[in-house]
C-alpha positions in Angstrom: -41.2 54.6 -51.3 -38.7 52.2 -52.1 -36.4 50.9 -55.6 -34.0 49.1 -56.0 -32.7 48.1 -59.4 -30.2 45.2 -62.0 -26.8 45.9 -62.4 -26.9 46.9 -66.4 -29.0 45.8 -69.3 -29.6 48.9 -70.5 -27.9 52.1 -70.9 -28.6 55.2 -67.9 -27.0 57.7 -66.8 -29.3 57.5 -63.4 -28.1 61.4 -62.7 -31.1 62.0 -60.2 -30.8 65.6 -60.2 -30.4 66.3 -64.1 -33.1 68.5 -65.6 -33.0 66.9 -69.0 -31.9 63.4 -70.3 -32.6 59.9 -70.8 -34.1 60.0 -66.6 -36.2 62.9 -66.8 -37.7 60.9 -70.1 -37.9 58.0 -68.0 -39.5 59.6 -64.9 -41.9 61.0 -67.2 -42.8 57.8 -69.1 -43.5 56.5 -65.2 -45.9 59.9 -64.4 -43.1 61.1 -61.9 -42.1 64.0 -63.6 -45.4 66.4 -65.5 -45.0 66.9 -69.1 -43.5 69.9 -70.3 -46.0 72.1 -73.5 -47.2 70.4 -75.8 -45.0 66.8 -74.9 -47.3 63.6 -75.9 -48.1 61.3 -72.9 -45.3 58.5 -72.7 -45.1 55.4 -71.3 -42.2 52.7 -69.8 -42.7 50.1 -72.8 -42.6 53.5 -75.5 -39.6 54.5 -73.3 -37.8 51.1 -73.9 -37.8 51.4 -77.5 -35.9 54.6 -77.4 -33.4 53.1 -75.6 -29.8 52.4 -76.1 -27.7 49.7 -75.8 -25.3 49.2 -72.4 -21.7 50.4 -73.1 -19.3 47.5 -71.7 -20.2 44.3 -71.4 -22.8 41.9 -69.6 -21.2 41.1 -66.2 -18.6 44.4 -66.7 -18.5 47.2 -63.8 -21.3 47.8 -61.6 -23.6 50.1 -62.8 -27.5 50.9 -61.0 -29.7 51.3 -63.8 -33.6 51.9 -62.7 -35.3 50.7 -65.8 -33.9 47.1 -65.6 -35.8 46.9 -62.8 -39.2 47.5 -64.1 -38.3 45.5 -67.2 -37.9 42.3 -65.2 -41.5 43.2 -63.6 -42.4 43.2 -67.4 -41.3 39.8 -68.2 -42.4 38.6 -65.5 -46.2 39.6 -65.9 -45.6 38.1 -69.8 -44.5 34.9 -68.6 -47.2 34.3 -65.5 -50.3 36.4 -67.6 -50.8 38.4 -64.2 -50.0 41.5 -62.7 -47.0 42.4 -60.9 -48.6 43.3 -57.9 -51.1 40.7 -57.7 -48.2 37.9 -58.0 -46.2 39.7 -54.7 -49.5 39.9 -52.6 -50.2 36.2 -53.2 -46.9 34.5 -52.7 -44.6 37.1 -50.8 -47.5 40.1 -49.2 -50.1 37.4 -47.4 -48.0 34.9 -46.8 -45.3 36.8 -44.3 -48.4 38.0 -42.8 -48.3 42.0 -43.8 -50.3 43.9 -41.5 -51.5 46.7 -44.3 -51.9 46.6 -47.8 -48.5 47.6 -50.2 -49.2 50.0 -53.5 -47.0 50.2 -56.7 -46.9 53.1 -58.9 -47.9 52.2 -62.5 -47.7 54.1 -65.5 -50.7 55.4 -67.8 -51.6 52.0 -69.0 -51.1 50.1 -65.9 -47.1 49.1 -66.1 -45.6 49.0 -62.6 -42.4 50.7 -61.7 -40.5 47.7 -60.2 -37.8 49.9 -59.5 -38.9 52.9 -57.1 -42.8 52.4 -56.8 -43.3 50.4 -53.8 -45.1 52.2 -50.6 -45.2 49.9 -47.7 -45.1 50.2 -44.2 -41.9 50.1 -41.6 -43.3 47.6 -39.7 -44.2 45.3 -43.3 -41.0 45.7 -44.6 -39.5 44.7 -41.6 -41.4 41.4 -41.5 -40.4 40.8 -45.3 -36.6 41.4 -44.1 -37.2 38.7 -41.0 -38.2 36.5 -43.7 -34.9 36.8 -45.5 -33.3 36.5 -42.3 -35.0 33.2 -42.0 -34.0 32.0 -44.6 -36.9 32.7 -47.0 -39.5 31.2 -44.1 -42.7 32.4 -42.3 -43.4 30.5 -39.3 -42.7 27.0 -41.4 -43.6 28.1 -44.6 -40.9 28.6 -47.0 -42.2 31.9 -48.8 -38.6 32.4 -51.0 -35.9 30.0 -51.7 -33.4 29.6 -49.3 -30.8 28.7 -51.6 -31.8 32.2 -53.6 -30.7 34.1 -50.7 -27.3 32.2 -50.3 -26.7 33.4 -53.6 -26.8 36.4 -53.1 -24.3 36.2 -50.2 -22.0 33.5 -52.1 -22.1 34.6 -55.4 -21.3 38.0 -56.0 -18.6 40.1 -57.7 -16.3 41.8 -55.6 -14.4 43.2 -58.8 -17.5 44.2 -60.8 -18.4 46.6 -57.6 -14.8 47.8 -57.1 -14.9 49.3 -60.9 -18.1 50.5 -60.4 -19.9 53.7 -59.5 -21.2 53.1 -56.0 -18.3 51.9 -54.8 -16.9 55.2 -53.6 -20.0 55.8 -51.8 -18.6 52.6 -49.6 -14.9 53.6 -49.0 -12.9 50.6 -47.0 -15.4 47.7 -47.3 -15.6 44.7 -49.6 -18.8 44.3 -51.3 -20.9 43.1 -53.9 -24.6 43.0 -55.6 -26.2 40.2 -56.1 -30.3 39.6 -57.1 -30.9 43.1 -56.2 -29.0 43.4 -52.6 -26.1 45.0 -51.9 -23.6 43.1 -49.6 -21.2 43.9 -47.0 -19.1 41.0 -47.1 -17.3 40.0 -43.8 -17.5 37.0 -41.0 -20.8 37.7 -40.8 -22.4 39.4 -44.1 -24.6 42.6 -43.9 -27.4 42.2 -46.8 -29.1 45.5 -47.1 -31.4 47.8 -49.8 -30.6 51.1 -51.1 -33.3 53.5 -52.2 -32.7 57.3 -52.6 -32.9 60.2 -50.5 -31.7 57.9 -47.5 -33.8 54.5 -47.6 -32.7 51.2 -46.6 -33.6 47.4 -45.7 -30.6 46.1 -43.6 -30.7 42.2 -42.9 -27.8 40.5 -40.6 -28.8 37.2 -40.5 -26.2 35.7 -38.4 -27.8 38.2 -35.3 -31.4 38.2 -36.8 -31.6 41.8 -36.7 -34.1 43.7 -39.5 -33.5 47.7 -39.4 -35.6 49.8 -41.5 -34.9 53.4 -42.1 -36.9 55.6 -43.9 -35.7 59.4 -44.9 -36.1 62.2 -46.5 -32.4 64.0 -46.7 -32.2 66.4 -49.3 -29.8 65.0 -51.6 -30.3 61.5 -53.7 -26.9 60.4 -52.7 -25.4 61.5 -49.6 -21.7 60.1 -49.2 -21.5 61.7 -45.4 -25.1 60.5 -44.9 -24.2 56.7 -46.2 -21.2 56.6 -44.2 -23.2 57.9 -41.0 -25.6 55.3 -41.7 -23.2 52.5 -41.9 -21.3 53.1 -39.1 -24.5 53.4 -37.2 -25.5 49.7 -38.0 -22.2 48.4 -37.6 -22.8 49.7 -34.0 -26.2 48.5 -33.6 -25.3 45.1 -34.5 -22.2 44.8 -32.6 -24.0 46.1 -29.2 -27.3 43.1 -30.5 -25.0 40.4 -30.7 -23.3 41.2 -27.4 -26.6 40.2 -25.5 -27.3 37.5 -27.9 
């Protein structure tokens, strides 16, 4: 299961292991957490209205907020009149070719959670990658923008990330986020998804390598973990482009 969230719109304290607080309310709007006695059924749109506003500004420090996410997936079904998940499978799920069907976790009346819901195969999510590695094309079909994915490579904001509250997790490389991706910057720029408990989508385009991992480590965030892990690709993609 997958997420992968907007830098701020909203105010969250995203503290994955807090017992109580504005992410327990929100994971309970989504039907991740139960209720507790006698609490009424909630849901993300009730959940939205009892939210505050961001502190700092638009375009300030990096900071992951969850529920951005599945607001965009709102405003999106508002402005096509369709689902969410009927809108992927038709112009991103069919045509990269998935081998087996994706599923979204929706709330009580049917909102999906755009931001951690997704349950898709290795193999599927590797094929969406190789897509982005081609530049948003499937065997000569352009399936996303190509000049979307530049953006998100050339338009990013190093200082926004450096004030921010991932950054540490990253010690020693320049990054940004851009349209939902985090990015190693260098020569040859590392575009990669984060999800908790040790998920990720990495996409070098300059080798066209796609790794997927998939975990289940016990902690949310894992500094040593994310470190392991990066080192590890960095390896993996020095030892690919060698017999390139």
């Amino acid at each position: 299961m997958l997420g992968f969230a907007c830098q701020k719109d909203l105010a969250s304290d995203e503290d994955y292991t807090a017992t109580s607080g504005p992410i327990v309310e929100y994971r309970k709007a989504t039907n991740w957490h139960p209720l507790g006695p006698g609490e009424c059924p909630s849901d993300l749109r009730s959940f939205y209205q009892g939210s505050r506003a961001p502190e700092g500004k638009h375009g300030g420090r990096f900071h992951y907020v969850s529920p951005n996410t599945d607001l965009l997936g709102w405003v999106i079904e508002r402005a096509t009149g369709q689902r969410f998940a009927d809108l992927m499978s038709r112009y991103v799920w069919k045509p990269m070719g998935a081998q087996h069907s994706a599923y979204i976790t929706v709330d009580r009346l049917g909102a999906p959670r755009c931001a951690g819901g997704v349950c898709a195969t290795a193999r599927d999510l590797a094929r969406l990658e190789q897509v982005v590695a081609d530049g948003g094309a499937c065997e000569g079909t352009q399936i996303i923008p190509a000049a979307w994915i530049d953006d998100i490579v050339q338009n990013g904001n190093a200082d926004a990330w450096d004030a921010g509250v991932f950054a540490p997790f990253f010690p020693g490389r320049k990054m940004h986020y851009r349209n939902k991706w985090y990015v190693d910057l260098g020569e040859a720029p590392l575009l990669f998804r984060l999800g908790i408990h040790g998920q990720y989508l990495f996409v070098d385009r300059r080798n066209q390598l796609v790794i997927v991992m998939m975990s289940s480590q016990a902690n949310p965030l894992d500094a040593e973990l994310i470190s392991l892990t990066m080192t590890a690709v960095s390896r993996f993609r020095e030892i690919f482009a060698r017999y390139q």
